[in-house]
C-alpha positions as CSV (number, residue, x, y, z in Angstrom):
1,X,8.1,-9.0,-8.8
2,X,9.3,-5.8,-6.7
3,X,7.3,-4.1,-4.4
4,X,7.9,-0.5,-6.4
5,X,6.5,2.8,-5.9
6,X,4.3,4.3,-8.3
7,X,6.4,7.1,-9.3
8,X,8.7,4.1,-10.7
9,X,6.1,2.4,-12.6
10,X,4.7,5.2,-13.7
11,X,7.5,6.3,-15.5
12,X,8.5,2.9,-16.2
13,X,5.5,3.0,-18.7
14,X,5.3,5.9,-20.6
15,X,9.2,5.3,-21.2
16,X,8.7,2.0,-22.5
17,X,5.7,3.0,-24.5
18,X,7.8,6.3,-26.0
19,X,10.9,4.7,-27.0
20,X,8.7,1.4,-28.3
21,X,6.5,3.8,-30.9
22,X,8.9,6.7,-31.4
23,X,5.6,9.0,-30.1
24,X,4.7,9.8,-26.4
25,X,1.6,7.8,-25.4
26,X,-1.6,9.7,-25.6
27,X,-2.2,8.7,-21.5
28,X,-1.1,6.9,-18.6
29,X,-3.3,5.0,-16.3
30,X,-3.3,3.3,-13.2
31,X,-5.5,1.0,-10.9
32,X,-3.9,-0.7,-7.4
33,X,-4.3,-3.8,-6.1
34,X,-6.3,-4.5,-2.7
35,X,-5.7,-5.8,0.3
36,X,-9.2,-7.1,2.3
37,X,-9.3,-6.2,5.7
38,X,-11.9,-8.4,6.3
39,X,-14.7,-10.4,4.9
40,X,-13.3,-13.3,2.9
41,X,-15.8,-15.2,0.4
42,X,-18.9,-13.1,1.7
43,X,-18.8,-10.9,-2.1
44,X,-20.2,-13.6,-3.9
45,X,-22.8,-14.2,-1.1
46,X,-24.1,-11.0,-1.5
47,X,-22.5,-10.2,1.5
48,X,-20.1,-7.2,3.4
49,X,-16.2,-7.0,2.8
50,X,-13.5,-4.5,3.6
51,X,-10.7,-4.0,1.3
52,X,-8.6,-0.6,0.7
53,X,-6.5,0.1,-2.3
54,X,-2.4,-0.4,-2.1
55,X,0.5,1.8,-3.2
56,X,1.6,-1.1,-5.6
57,X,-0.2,-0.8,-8.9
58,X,-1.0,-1.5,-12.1
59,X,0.5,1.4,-15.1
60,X,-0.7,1.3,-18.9
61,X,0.3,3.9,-21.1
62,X,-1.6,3.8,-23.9
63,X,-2.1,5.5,-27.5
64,X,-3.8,4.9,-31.0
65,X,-2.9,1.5,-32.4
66,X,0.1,2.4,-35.7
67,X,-1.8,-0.8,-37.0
68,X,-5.0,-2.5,-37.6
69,X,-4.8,-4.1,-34.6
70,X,-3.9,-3.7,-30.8
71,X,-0.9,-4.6,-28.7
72,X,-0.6,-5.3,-25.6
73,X,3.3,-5.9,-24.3
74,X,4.1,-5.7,-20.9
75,X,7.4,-5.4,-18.6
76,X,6.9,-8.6,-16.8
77,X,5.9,-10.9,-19.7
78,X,8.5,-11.5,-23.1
79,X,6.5,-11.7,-25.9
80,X,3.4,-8.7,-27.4
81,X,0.0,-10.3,-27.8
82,X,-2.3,-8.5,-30.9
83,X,-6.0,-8.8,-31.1
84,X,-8.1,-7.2,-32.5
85,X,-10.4,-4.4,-29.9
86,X,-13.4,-4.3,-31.8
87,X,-14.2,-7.9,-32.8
88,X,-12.4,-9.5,-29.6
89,X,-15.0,-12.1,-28.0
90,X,-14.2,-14.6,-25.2
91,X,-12.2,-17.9,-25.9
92,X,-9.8,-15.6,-28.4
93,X,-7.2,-14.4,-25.8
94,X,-5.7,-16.6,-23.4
95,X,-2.9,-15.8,-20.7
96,X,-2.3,-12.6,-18.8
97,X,-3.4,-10.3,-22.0
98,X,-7.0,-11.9,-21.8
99,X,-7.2,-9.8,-18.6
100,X,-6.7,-6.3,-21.1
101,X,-8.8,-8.1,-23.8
102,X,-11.3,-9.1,-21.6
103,X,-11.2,-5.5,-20.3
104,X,-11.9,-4.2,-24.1
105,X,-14.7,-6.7,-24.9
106,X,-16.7,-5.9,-21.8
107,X,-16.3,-2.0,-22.2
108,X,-17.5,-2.7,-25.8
109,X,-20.8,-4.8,-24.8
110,X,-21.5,-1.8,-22.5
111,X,-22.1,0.3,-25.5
112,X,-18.8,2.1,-25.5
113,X,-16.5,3.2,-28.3
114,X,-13.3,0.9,-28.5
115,X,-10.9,1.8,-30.5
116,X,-7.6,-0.1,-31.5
117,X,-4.4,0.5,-29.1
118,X,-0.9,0.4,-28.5
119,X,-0.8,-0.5,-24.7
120,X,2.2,-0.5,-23.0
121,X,1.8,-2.4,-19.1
122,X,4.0,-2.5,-15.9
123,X,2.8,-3.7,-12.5
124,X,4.4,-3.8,-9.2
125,X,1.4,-5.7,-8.0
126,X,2.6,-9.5,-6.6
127,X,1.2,-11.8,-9.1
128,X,-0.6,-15.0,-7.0
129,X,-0.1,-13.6,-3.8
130,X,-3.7,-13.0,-3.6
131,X,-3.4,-8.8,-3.9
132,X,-5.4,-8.4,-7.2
133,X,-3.2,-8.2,-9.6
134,X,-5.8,-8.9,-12.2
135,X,-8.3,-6.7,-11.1
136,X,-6.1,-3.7,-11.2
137,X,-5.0,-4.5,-14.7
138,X,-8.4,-4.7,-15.3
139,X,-9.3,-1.7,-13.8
140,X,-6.0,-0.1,-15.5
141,X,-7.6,-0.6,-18.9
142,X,-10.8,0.3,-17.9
143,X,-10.1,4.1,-17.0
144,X,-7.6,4.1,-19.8
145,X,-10.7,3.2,-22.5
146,X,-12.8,5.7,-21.2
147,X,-10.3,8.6,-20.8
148,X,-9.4,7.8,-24.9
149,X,-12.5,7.7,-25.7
150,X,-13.5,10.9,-23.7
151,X,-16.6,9.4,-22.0
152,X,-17.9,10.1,-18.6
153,X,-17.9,6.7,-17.2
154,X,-18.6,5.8,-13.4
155,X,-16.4,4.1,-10.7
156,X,-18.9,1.9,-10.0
157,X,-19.7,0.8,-13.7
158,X,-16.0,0.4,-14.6
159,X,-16.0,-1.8,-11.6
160,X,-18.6,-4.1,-12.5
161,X,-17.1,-3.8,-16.6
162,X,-13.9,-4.9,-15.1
163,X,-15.5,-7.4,-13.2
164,X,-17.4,-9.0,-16.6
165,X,-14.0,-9.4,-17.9
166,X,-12.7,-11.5,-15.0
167,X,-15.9,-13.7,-15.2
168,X,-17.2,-13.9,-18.4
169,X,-13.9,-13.4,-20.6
170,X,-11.3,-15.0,-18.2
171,X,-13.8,-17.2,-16.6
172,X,-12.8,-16.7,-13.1
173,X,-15.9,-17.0,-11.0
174,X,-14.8,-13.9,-8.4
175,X,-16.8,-11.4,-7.0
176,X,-17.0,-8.2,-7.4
177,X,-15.1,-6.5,-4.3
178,X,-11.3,-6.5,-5.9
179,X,-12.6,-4.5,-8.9
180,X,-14.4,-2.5,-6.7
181,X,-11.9,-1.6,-4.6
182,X,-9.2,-0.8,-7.4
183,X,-11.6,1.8,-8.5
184,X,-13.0,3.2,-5.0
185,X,-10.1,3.5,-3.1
186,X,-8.7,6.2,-0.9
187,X,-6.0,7.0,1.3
188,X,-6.2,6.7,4.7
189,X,-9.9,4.7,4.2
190,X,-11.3,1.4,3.7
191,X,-14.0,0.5,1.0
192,X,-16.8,-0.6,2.8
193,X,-18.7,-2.6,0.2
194,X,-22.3,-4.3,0.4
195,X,-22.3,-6.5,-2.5
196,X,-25.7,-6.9,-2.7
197,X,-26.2,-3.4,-4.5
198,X,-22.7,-2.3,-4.8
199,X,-23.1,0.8,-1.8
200,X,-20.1,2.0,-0.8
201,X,-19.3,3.5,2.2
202,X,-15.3,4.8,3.5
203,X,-14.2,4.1,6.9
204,X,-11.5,6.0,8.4
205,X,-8.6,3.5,9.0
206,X,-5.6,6.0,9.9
207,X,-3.1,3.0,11.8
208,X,-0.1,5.9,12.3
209,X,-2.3,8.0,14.6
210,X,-2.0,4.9,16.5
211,X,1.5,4.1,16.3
212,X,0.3,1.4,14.5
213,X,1.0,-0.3,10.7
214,X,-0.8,-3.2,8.8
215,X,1.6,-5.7,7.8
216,X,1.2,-7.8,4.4
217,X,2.8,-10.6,4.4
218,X,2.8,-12.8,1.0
219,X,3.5,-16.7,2.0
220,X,5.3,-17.0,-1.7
221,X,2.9,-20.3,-0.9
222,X,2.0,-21.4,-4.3
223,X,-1.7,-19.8,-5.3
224,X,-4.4,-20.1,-7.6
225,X,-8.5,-20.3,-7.5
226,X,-9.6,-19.3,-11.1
227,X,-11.5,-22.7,-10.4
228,X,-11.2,-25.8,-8.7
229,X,-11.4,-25.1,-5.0
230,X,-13.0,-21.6,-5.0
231,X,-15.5,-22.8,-7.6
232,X,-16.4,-25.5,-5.4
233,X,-16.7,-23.2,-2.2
234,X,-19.0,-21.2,-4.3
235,X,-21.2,-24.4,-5.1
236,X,-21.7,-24.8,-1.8
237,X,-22.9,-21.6,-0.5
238,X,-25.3,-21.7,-3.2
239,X,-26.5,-25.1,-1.9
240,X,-26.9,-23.8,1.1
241,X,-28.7,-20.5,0.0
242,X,-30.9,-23.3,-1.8
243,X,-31.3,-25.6,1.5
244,X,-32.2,-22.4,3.2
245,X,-34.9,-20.9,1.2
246,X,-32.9,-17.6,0.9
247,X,-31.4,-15.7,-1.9
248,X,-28.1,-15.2,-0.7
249,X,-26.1,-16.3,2.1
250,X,-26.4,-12.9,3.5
251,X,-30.1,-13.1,4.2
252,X,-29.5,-16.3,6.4
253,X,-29.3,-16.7,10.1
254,X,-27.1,-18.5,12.2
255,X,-29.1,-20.5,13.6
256,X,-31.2,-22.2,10.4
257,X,-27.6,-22.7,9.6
258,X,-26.8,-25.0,12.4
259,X,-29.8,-26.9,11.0
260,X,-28.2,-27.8,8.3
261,X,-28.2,-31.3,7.4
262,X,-24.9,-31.9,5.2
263,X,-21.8,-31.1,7.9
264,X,-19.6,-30.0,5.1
265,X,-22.1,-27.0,3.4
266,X,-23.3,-26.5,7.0
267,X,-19.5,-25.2,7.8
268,X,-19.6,-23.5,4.5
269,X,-22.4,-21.7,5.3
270,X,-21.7,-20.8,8.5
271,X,-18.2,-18.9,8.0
272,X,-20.1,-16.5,5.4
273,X,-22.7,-15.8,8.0
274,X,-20.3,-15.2,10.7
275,X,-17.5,-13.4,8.9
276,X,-20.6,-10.8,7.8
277,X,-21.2,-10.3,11.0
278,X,-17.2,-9.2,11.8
279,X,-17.1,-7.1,9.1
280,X,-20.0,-5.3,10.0
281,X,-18.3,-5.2,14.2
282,X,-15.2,-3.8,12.2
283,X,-17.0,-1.0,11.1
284,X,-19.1,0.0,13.8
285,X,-16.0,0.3,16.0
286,X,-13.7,2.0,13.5
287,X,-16.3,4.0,12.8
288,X,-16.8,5.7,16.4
289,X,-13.3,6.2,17.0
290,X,-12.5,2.7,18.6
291,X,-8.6,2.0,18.7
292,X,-7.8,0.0,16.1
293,X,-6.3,-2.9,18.0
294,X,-9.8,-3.9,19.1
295,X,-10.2,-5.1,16.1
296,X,-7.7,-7.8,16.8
297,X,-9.7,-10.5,17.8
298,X,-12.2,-10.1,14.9
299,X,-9.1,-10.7,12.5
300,X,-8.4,-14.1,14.5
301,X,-11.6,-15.0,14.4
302,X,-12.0,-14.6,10.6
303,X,-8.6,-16.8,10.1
304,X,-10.2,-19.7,12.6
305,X,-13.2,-19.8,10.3
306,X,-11.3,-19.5,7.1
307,X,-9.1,-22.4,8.5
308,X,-11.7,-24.8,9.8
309,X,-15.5,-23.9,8.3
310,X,-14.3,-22.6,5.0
311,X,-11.0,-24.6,4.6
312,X,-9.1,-22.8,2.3
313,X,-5.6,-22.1,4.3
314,X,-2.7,-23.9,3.8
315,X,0.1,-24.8,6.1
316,X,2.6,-21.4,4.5
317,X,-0.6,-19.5,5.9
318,X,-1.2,-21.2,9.3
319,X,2.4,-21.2,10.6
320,X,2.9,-17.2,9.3
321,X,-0.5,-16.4,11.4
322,X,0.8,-18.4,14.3
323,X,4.2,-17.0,14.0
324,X,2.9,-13.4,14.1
325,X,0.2,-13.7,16.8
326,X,3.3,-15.4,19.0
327,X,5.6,-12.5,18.2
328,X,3.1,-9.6,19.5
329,X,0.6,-9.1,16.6
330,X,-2.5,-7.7,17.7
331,X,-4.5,-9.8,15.3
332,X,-3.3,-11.9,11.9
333,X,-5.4,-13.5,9.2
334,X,-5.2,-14.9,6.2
335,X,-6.7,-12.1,3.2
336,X,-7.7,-13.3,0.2
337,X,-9.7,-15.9,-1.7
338,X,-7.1,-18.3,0.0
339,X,-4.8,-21.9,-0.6
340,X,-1.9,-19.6,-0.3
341,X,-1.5,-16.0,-1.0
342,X,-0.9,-13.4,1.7
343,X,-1.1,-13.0,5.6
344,X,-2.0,-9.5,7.2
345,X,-0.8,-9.1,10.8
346,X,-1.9,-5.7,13.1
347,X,0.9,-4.5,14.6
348,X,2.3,-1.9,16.7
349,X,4.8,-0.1,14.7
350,X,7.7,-0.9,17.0
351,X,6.8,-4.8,16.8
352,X,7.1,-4.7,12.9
353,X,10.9,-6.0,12.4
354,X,10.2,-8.4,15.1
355,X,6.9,-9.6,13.7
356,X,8.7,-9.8,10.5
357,X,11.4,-12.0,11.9
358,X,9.3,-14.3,13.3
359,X,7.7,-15.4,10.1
360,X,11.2,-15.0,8.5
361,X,12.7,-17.6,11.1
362,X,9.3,-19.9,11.1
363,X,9.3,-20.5,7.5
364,X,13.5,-20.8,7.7
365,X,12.1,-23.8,10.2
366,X,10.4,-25.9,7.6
367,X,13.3,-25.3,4.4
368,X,10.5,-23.0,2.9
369,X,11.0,-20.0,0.5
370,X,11.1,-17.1,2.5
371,X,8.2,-14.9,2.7
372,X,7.8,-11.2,1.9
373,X,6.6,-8.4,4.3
374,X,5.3,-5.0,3.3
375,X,3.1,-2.5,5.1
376,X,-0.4,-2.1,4.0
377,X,-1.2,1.6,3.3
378,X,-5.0,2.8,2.4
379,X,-4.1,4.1,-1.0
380,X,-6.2,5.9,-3.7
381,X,-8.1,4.3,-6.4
382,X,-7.5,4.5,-10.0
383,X,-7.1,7.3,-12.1
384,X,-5.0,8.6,-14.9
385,X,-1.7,9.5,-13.8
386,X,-0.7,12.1,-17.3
């Protein structure tokens, strides 16, 4: 998939949607994917995390169903998928459409009109590179439903809709921070998100004024965690919460984590509790003015922990973090829910290219695929885009 501009995909949509139906659509929505700053596995922990919205997107256009039924087609897949918007349950709609069905179910149990649609979807999002590209489709559909059905509905609630969709209809057992950043997004800022009651907070993060840029790096590392692993990290936080006597993760201290009997939820346990702990450093110092190259070391540290208490990196992740600390980064981490996905790297923005090369020529190294480098921009959050 391309790394596009929205003005493409945009239009890309409502083209596709006129010359599909002979009509122009009645809208056209959009909803971005995320990159976390910081704060990896902490959302389902009731924890902190730092994501910001990204120019790449997800675009529905989107009109009254010509049929009975709705129909979902969309650039990157072949074939249409129908299903019905107002009977829809989960366990009917498999594949990447169950994210858009998923989307319509959940908007429906929250006791809004659904009616049947002809959806039309592009995304320049990277699909498992660990950017989101579900949760902006997700989010897509969500501000699509309510702008055709002309309720008032909030961020906030079309986040945690969105995020029903993922869970219940989809069954991936996420947290609620990509959603949420899709929909609260804004340039220049990150989303600083407590999970525990969904308060969000923006945090300047303007990298130019520094001669500085946020490079994303995607390992093209194979990736997937809609169960397996990142269930299983999940199980063990909660065991943890459990051994500890706490609600949540976030409520526990270092050092009744240390107590811990079993070595292996003990480690667990103590990356959430530390990497909430650098999130909330990140934005005290961004939010005082602090250059944002202090933050350097807090983005090593989070990859250490991923790496060795959390274990969820992979070698394609390791050797583009080493590569890009080596070649002048300021600080580079794994983002994501992790075994593969992307890197971010801090950069000055006359180190990018060299940066850049140095992962190119690591991964040339080992015979791997080469990866793919983009900037990181704060972007806005979803909205309709005509």
């Amino acid at each position: 998939m391309t790394h596009g501009t929205r003005h493409d995909t945009g239009i890309r949509a409502g083209t596709a949607f006129a010359a599909r139906h002979d009509r122009s659509p009645a809208g056209v929505w959009f909803a971005p994917g995320r990159v976390n700053l910081i704060g990896e596995h902490t959302d389902y922990n009731d924890g902190f995390v730092l994501p910001f919205a990204l120019p790449q997107r997800a675009v529905l256009a989107a009109g009254p169903a010509a049929g009975r039924r709705s129909t979902v087609r969309s650039t990157q897949e072949a074939e249409p998928v129908t299903f019905s918007a107002a009977t829809v349950v989960p366990g009917e709609v498999p594949g990447w459409a169950g994210y858009v069905a998923g989307t319509c179910w959940a908007f429906r149990e929250a006791g809004y009109p659904v009616p049947e649609l002809d959806l039309e979807l592009d995304s320049d999002v990277p699909v498992g590179a660990g950017l989101s590209s579900s949760a902006a489709v997700e989010s897509a559909v969500g501000v699509a439903l309510a702008g055709l059905a002309g309720v008032e509905v909030g961020p906030t609630e079309l986040a945690r809709i969105a995020r029903r969709a993922e869970n219940e209809f989809v069954g991936a057992p996420t947290g609620g921070m990509d959603q949420m950043a899709a929909m609260h997004g804004r340039a220049g800022r990150l989303v600083f998100l407590d999970t525990r009651d969904d308060t969000v907070e923006l945090v300047p993060f303007d990298l130019p004024a520094h001669d500085l840029e946020l490079l994303v790096i995607d390992s093209r590392a194979p990736h997937a965690h809609a169960g397996g692993e990142y269930g299983q990290r999940r199980r063990d936080c909660e065991e943890a919460a459990a051994a500890l006597g706490v609600p949540a993760l976030r409520d526990a201290l270092l050092d009744d984590v240390e107590r811990l009997a079993d070595d292996r939820v003990r480690r667990r346990a103590r990356h959430v509790v530390t990497e909430n702990d650098r999130v909330r450093e990140v934005v005290r110092l961004l939010g005082v003015g602090t250059d944002p190259r202090e933050i350097g070391p807090l983005l090593d540290a989070s990859h250490t922990s991923m790496r060795d208490d959390f274990e969820i990196t992979v070698p394609h992740i390791d050797v583009a973090v080493e590569a890009a600390r080596a070649a002048g980064a300021y600080g580079a981490r794994m983002t994501g829910g992790g075994f593969g996905g992307c890197v971010i790297a801090l950069c000055g923005a006359r180190d990018v290219a060299a940066v850049t090369e140095a992962v190119e020529a690591a991964y040339a190294g080992r015979g791997w695929t080469a990866p793919v480098a983009f900037p990181g921009t704060p972007s806005a959050g979803a909205a309709r885009l005509g």
